[in-house]
N, C-alpha and C positions, 0 to 999 in steps of 0.2 A: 467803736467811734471814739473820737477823742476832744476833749475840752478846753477850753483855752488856756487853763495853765499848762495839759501837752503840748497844745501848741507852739508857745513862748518855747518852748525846749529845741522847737525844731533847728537842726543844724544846717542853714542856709550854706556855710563855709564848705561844707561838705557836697551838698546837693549841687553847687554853683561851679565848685570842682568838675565833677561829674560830668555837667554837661558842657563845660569846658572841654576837658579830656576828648567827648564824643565829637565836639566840633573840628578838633585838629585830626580827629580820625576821619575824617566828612572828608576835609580839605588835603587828606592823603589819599585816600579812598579816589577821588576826583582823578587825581595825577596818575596814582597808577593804575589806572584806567584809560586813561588820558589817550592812549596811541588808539584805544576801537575807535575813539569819534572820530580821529582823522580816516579812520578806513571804513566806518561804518554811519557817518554822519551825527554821531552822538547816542544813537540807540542805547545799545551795549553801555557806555558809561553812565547815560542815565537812569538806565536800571538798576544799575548797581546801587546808584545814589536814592532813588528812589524806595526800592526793597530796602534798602539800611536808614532808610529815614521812617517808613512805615514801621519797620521794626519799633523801632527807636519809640515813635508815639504809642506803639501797643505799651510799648515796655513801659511806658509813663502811668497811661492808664490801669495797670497791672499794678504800679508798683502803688500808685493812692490806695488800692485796694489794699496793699501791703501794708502800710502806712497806716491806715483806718482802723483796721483790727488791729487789736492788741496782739502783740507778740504770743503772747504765751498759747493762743489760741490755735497759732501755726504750730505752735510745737506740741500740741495735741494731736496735729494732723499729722505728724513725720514719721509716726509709725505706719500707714495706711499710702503714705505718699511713698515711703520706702519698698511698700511689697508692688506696689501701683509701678514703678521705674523697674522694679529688678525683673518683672513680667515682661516691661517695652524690652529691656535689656536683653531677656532669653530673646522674645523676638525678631530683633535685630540679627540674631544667628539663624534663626532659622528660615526666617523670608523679607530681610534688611537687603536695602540696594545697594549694590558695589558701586564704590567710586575709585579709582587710581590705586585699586587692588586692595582696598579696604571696604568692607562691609560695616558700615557706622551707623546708614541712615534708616528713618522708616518716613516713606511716602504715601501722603494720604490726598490722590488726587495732585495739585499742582504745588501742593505743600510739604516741604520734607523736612524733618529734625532730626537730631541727635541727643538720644536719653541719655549716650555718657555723658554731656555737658552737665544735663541736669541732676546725674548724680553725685558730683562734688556738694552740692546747697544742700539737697537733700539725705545725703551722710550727715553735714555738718549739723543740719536740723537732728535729726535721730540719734547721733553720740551726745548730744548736748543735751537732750529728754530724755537722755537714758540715764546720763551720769551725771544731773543735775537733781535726780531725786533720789543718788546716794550718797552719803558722806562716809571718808573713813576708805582710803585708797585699799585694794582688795584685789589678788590673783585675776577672782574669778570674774568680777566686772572687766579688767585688763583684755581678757578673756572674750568675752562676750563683743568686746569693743573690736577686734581683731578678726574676728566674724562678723560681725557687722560690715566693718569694710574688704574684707579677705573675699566675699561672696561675689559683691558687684566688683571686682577686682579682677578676677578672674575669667570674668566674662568681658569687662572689656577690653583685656590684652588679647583675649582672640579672636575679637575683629579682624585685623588689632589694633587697639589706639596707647599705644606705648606712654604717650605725654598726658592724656589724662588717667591713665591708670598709678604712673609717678604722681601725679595731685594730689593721691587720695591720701598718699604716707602722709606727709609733712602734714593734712589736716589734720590726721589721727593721733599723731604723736606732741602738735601743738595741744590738742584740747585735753589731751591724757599728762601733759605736764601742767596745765594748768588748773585742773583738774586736783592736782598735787601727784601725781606720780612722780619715784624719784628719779632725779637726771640718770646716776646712775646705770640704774634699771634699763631707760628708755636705751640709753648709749649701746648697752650690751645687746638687746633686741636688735638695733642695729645693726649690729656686728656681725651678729645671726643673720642676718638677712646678707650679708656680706659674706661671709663665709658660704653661702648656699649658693652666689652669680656663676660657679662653671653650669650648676644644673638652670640655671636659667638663661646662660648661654645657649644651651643646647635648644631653649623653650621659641628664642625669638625668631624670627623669621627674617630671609635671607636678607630683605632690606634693611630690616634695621641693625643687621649685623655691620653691613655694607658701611652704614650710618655711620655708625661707633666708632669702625675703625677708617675711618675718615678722617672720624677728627682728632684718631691720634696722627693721620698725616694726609692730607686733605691732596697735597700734589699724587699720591698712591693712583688715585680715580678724577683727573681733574673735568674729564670731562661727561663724568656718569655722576654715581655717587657724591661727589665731592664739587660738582658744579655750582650749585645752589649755594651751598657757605663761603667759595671761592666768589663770586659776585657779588655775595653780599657784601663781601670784608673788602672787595674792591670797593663799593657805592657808598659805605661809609667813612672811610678813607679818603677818597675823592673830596667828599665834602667839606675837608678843612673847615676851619671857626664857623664860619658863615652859610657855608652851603652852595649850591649853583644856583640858587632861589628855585620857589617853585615852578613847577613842570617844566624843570630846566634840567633834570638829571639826567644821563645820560644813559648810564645802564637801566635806571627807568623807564626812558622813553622808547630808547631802540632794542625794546627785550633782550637786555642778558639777561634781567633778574625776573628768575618762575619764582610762583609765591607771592608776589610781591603786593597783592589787595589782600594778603590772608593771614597767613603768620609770618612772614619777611618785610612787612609791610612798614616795621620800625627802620628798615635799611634805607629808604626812599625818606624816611625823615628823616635820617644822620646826611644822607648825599644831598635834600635839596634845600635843609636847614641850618647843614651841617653839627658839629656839636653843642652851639650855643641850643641850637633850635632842639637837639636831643636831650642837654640837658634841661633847657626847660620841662620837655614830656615828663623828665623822670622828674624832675622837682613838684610838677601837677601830684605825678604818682605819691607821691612821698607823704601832699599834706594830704592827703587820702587816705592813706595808711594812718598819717598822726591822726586824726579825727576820729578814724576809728578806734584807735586805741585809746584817745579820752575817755572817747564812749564806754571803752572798758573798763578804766578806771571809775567810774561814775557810776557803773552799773551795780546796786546792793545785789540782785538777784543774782543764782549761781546759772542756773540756764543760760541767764541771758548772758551773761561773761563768757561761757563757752562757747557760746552761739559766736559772741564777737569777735574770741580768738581763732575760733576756726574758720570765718570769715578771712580776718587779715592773714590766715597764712596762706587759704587759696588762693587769694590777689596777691599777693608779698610773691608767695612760688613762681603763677605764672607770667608776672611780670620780669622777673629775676632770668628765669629760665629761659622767656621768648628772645629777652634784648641778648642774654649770652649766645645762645647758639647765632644769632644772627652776625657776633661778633665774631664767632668759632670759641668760642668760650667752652661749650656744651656741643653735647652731639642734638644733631637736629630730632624734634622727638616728637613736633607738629602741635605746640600748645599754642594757640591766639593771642595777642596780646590785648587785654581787655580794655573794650569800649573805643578799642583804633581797628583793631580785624575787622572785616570783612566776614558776616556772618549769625544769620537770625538768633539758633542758639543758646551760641556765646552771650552774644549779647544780653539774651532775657534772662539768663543764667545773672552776669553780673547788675543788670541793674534791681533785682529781686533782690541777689544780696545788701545793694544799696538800702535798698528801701526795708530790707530787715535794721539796719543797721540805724537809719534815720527813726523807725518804730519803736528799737529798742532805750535811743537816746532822748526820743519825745516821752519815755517813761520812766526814765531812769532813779527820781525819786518815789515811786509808787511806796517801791519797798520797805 
């Protein structure tokens, strides 16, 4: 529980953010759905909205819980929640529902999720209890840290979920530099990891080969593979300063763009926003980012600093990564873009993060 001088601490800037952020995903959410209600009388799109607004209040309620408990208490749990996920995780391969040729989910009755989502939080819970109660940078922690995320890593590129499996790096390698490992060091692991892509060439499967080499030239497959980032980069384009306004886009509304309530779903904002209304999104994202990084500045504990950086590099990642590939920046790799997708989740995934991050700044003086 927490007192009022936690209280006083809470980051309103942050929280108000947040559901800022969620509301402009509501009201994209809306439009690119927008065409079932004309053929379906609204059904179809008010389910969408629905389910993503029942989310949304779980995820609130969930997240006071977060809020409530002291941080440190969660990361008492990250060992137990970590073998708990890597368990969903085997199972997902071995009787997870296919969807569009990926086996991701597990369905319990009329409810279905995806544990890779929630294994990003709960990595970042467990390297940060792992290496917040040692000091004194060491092979063998390096080590251990590597395995940590090397394990659920593996299981879920063969699903396969190629974009949350890339998520897990840049956690790892934020919380191990800050941490104090030296840049050095980390750069050369990289390299390694670089040096080994012909055998991981051979690992990935045929789509997302497809993918890749798309986008080193997207006219190759314009109407298979390379469809989707071609529309996209059409619909934001289109959009000039201002946009068509809403549920005015055109590749929007008369389906060219697939994807587009899910992880493309920033394209229908650059076309019916256009870039002002884009750059706003990223400007939201931004003080989201800063506020958490106060929070890390402010944090005396070493936990909780890691906990915060590994936070902002899963947000910082999949924000970065969702709006490139949408631009053709990046090959498409299917990562959501948080608290605008389309998607239970994701969702609870990041507003959990949220509400670590609000926990850890309502205590920040403890230490």
């Amino acid at each position: 529980m927490f007192n009022l001088k936690t209280w006083k601490n809470f980051d309103f800037i942050l929280f108000l953010t947040t559901v800022f952020i969620f509301a402009i995903g509501l009201a994209f959410l809306y439009s690119s759905t927008y065409h079932f209600s004309y053929k379906h009388n609204g059904i179809l799109t008010q389910s969408f909205l629905i389910r993503q607004i029942t989310w949304f209040a779980l995820a609130l309620l969930i997240g006071l819980i977060i809020v409530k408990v002291d941080y440190q208490k969660w990361l008492e749990l990250a060992y137990p929640l970590y073998g708990l996920n890597f368990i969903l995780l085997l199972l997902v391969l071995l009787s997870g529902v296919a969807k569009l040729g990926a086996q991701r989910w597990i369905s319990l009755g009329n409810i279905g999720f995806q544990p890779s989502e929630f294994s990003k939080l709960i990595i970042v819970l467990t390297l940060a209890r792992y290496l917040g109660q040692r000091e004194g940078v060491c092979g063998k922690e390096m080590a251990v840290c590597f395995l940590i995320v090397g394990a659920p890593f593996l299981l879920i590129v063969k699903q396969p979920d190629l974009g949350t499996a890339l998520a897990l790096i840049p956690i790892l390698f934020a919380i191990l530099y800050v941490w104090g490992a030296r840049l050095r060091t980390l750069i050369l692991i990289f390299a390694a990891f670089g040096l080994s892509s012909p055998f991981l060439w051979q690992a990935l499967k045929d789509y997302q080969k497809r993918r890749i080499l798309v986008f080193i030239n997207p006219d190759a497959d314009p109407l298979g593979a390379g469809y989707t980032v071609i529309q996209s980069k059409i619909a934001i384009g289109s959009g000039g300063l201002f946009g068509k306004g809403w549920l005015a886009g055109t590749q929007n509304q008369l389906n060219f763009l697939p994807e587009r309530h899910t992880d493309f779903i920033f394209s229908v904002v650059g076309e019916e926003w256009g870039f002002a209304g884009a750059m706003l999104l990223l400007i939201l994202y931004f003080v989201l980012i800063w506020r958490a990084y106060s929070c890390a500045q402010q944090t005396q504990d070493s936990s909780g600093r890691l906990l915060v950086c590994g936070i902002i590099a899963m947000l910082s990642f999949q924000v970065v990564v969702n709006v490139s590939m949408t631009m053709g920046l990046m090959p498409a790799v299917g990562l959501p873009l948080p608290l605008i997708s389309y998607g239970g989740s994701s969702l609870f995934t990041t507003m959990a993060s949220i509400a670590l991050l609000l926990n850890i700044g309502m205590r920040r003086t403890v230490f």
